[in-house]
C-alpha positions as CSV (number, residue, x, y, z in Angstrom):
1,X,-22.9,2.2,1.5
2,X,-21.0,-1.5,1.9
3,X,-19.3,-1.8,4.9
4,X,-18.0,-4.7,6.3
5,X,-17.0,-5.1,10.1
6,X,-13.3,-6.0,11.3
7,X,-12.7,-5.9,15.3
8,X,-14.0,-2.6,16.3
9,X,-14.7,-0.7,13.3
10,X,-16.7,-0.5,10.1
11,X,-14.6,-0.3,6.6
12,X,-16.3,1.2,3.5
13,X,-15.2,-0.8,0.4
14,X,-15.8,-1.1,-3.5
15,X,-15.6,-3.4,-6.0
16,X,-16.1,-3.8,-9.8
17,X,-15.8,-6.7,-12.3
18,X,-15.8,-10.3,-12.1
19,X,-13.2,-12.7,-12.5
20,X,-9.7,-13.9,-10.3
21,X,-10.1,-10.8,-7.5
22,X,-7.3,-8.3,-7.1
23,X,-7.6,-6.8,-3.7
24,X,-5.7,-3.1,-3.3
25,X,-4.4,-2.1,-0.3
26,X,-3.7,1.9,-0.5
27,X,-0.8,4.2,1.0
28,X,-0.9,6.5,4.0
29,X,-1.6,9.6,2.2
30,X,-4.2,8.0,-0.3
31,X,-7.8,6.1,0.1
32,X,-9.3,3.6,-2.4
33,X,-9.8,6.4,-5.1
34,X,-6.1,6.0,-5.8
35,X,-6.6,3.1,-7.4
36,X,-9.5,4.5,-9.8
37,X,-7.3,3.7,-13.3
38,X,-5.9,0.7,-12.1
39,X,-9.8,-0.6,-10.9
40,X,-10.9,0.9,-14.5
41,X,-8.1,-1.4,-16.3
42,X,-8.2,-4.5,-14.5
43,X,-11.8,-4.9,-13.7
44,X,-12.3,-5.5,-17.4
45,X,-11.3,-9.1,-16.9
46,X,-10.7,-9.6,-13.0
47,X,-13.1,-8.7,-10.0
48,X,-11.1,-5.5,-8.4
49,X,-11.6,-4.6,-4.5
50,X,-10.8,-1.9,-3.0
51,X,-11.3,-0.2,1.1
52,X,-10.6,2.6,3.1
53,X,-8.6,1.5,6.0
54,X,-9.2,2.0,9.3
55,X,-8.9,5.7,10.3
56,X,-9.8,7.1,6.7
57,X,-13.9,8.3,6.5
58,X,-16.2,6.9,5.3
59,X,-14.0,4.0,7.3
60,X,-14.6,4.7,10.9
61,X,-12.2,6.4,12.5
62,X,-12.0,4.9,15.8
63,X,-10.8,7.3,19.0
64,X,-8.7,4.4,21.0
65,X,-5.1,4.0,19.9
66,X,-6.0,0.4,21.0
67,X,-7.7,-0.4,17.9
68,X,-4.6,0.7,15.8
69,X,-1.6,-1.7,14.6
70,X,0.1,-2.8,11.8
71,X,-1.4,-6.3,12.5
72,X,-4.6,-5.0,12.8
73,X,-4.2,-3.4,9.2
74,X,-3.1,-6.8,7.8
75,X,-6.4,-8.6,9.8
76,X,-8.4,-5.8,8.3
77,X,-7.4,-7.4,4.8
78,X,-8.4,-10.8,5.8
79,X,-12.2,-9.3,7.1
80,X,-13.5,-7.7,3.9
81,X,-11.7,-10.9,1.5
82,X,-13.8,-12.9,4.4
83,X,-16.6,-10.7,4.2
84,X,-16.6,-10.8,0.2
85,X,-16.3,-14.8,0.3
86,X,-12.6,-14.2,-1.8
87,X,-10.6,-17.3,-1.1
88,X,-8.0,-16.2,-2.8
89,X,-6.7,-13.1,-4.4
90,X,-3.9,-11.1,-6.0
91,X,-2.8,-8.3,-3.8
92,X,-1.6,-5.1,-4.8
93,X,-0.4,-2.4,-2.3
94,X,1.4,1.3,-2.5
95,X,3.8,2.5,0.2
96,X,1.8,1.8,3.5
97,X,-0.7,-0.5,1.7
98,X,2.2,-2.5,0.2
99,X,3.9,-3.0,3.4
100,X,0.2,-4.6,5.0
101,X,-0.2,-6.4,1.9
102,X,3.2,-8.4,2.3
103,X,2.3,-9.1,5.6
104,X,-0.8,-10.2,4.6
105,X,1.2,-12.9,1.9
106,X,3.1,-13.7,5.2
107,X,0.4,-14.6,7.6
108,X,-2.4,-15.4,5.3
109,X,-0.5,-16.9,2.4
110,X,-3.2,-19.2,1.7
111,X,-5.3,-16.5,0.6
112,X,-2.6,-14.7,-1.6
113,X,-2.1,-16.0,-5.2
114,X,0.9,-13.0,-5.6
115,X,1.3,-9.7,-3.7
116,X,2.5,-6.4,-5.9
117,X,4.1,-3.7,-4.0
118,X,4.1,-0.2,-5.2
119,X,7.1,2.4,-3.6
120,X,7.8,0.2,-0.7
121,X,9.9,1.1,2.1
122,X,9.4,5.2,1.9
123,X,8.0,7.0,5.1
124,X,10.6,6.1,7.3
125,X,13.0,3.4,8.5
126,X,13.0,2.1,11.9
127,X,17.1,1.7,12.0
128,X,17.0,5.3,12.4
129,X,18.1,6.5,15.9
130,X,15.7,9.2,15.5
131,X,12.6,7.6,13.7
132,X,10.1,7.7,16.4
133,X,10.9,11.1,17.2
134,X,9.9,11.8,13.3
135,X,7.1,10.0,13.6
136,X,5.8,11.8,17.0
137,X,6.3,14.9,15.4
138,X,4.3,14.2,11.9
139,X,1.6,13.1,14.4
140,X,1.7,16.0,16.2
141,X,2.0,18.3,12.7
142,X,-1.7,15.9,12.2
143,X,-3.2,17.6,15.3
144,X,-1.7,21.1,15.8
145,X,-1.6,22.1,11.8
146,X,-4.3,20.0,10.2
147,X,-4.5,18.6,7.1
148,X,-3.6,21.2,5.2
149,X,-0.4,22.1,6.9
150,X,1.0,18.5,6.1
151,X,-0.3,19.2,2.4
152,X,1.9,21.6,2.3
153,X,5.1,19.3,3.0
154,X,3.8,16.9,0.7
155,X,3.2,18.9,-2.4
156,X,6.8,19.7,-1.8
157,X,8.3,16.5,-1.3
158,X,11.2,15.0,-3.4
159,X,9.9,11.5,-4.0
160,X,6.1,13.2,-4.5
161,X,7.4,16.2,-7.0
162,X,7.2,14.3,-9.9
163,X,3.3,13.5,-10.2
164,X,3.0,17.2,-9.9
165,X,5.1,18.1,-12.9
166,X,4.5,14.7,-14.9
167,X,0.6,15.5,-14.6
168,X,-0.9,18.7,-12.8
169,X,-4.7,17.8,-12.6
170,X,-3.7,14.1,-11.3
171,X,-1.6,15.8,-8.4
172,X,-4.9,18.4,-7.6
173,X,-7.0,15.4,-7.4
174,X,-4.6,13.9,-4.7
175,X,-4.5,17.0,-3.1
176,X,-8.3,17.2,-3.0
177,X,-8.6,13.4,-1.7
178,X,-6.3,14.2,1.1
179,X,-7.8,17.3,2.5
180,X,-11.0,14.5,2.8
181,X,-9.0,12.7,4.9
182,X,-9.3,12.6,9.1
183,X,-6.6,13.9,10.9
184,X,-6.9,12.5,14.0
185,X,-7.3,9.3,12.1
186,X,-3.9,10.1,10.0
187,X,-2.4,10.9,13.9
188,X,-3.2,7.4,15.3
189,X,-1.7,5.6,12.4
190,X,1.0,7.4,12.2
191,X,1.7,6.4,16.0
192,X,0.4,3.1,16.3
193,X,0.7,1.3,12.8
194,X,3.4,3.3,11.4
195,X,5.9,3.7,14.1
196,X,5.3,0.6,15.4
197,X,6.0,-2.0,13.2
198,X,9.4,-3.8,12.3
199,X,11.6,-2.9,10.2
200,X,11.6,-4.5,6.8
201,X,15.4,-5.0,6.8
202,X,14.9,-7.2,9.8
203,X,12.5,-9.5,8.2
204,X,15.2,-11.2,6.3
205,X,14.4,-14.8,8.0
206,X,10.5,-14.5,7.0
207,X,11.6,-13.3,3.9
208,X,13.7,-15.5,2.9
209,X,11.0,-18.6,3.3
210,X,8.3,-16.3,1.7
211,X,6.6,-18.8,-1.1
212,X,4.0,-16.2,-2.0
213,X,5.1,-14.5,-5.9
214,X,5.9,-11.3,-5.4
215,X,6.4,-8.0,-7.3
216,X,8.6,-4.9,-6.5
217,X,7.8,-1.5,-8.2
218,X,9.4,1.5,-7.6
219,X,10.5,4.6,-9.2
220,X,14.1,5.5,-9.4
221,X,13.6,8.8,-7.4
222,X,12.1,7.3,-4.4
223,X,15.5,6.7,-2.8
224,X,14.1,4.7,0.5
225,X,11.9,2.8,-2.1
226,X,14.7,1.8,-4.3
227,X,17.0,0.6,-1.3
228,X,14.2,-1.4,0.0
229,X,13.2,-3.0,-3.5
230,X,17.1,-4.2,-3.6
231,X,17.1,-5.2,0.2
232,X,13.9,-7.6,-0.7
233,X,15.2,-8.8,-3.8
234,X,18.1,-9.9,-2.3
235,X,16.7,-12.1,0.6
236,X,13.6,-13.3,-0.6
237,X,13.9,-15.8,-3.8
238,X,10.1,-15.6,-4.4
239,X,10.5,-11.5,-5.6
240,X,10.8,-9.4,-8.2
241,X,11.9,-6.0,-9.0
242,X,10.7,-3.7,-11.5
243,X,12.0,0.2,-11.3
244,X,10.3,2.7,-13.3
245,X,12.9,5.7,-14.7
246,X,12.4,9.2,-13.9
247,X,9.3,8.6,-11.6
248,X,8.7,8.8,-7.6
249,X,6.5,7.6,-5.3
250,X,3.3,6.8,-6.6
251,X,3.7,5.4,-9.5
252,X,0.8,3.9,-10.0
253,X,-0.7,7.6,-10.3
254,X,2.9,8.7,-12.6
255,X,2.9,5.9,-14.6
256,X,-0.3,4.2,-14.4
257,X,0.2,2.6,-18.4
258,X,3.5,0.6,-17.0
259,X,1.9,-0.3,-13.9
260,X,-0.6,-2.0,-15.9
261,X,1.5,-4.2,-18.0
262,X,4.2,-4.8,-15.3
263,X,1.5,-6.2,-13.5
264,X,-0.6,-7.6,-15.9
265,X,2.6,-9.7,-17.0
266,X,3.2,-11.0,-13.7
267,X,-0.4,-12.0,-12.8
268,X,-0.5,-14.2,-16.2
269,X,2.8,-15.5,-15.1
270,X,1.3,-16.9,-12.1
271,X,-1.9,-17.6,-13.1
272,X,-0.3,-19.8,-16.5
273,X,1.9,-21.3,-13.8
274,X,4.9,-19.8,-15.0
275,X,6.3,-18.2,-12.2
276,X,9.3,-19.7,-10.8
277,X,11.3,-18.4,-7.7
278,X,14.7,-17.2,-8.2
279,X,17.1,-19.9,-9.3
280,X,14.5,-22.5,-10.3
């Protein structure tokens, strides 16, 4: 199996195709195999990577909540397009995934031709007097119920409800996928990556200066992703925002046809060198 080693732990990865790479970057509640149609589409033409983060088998699943953090995430990026000798790729992220990958075109924007973000901003906003409390309790919920107690909550959650009814067998494969998961791993980034890192709606200095082209896409019942998809158009020049009717959080998995040619678009625009920041 292809590994590659990032600063305490091994992380299983894939790729297909050859080409201008796309890296994705996948959300809490997913693993690489959320990607499957969009890996199937794009690596027609472009070399598509995907990995299991840190804390999601066959990824290790280290013990120490000091090998956990949001900046480790965004480091763990950098590692396999280091390992896999990608200079430079497009990077394409959902919920938790799109979050790292944005702070990956922060850091590292040498290495990011564009960054896509998929239902960014859902799963909780640190201005919340009470968000850490949430988050110690989901943790908790990780360690006292398992995996399939949170399944529960999920398969009944507003911004999730929509794969379900939009396409049954695509929301039993998720389901399946996630009761592979670890749930001490799930625990431990919940704690330490998830509660932990700023809030995007104090990130309006970084974003504002952000030179990498990026792409918003959300689905207009995802309420937290919608208000951050406005918040991050509105600061930052260098994005986009696309919203996808009647869908919810994942909507590459709802709407996987429209992801496609919303993103297809926008990678030609800046490959062509067409792409222009806001007001150019």
């Amino acid at each position: 199996m292809p590994y590659v080693q990032s600063n305490g732990a091994r992380l299983y990865y894939e790729e297909a195709g050859s080409g201008t790479p796309i890296v994705f970057v996948h959300e809490f509640s997913g693993d690489l195999w959320s990607w499957e149609k969009q890996i199937q589409h794009f690596s027609r033409r472009y070399q598509c990577v995907a990995f299991n983060a840190r804390g999601y088998p066959p990824s290790d699943v280290p013990t120490s909540p000091e090998n956990y953090s949001h900046g480790q995430a965004v480091d763990d990026v950098a590692a396999v397009m280091r390992h896999l000798k990608l200079h430079k790729s497009h990077m394409v992220g959902c919920s938790m995934g799109s979050r790292t990958a944005l702070d990956f075109a922060l850091r590292y924007p040498q290495m990011a031709m564009s960054v896509t973000m998929i239902g960014i901003g859902s799963g909780g906003d640190p201005r919340q007097a009470d968000f850490e409390e949430k988050a110690e309790a989901r943790a908790k919920l990780y360690e006292e119920g398992g995996l399939g107690e949170v399944l529960k909550g999920l398969s009944e959650a507003p911004n999730r409800a929509q794969l379900k009814r939009k396409n049954p067998r695509a929301f039993a494969e998720f389901c399946q996928r996630f009761m592979n998961h670890s749930a001490q791993g799930n625990a431990l980034i919940t704690r330490y990556v998830m509660a932990r890192r700023p809030s995007l709606f104090r990130m309006g200095t970084e974003l504002t200066a952000m030179k990498v082209p990026g792409l918003v896409v959300v689905g207009d019942e995802d309420g937290a992703a919608v208000e951050a998809g406005l918040f991050l158009k509105e600061v930052s020049p260098a994005i986009r925002l696309a919203v996808a009717p009647a869908t919810g959080h994942l909507v590459n998995l709802e709407e996987p046809d429209l992801t496609h040619r919303l993103t297809e678009d926008f990678f030609a625009l800046v490959e062509s060198k067409g792409w222009r920041p806001r007001g150019m």
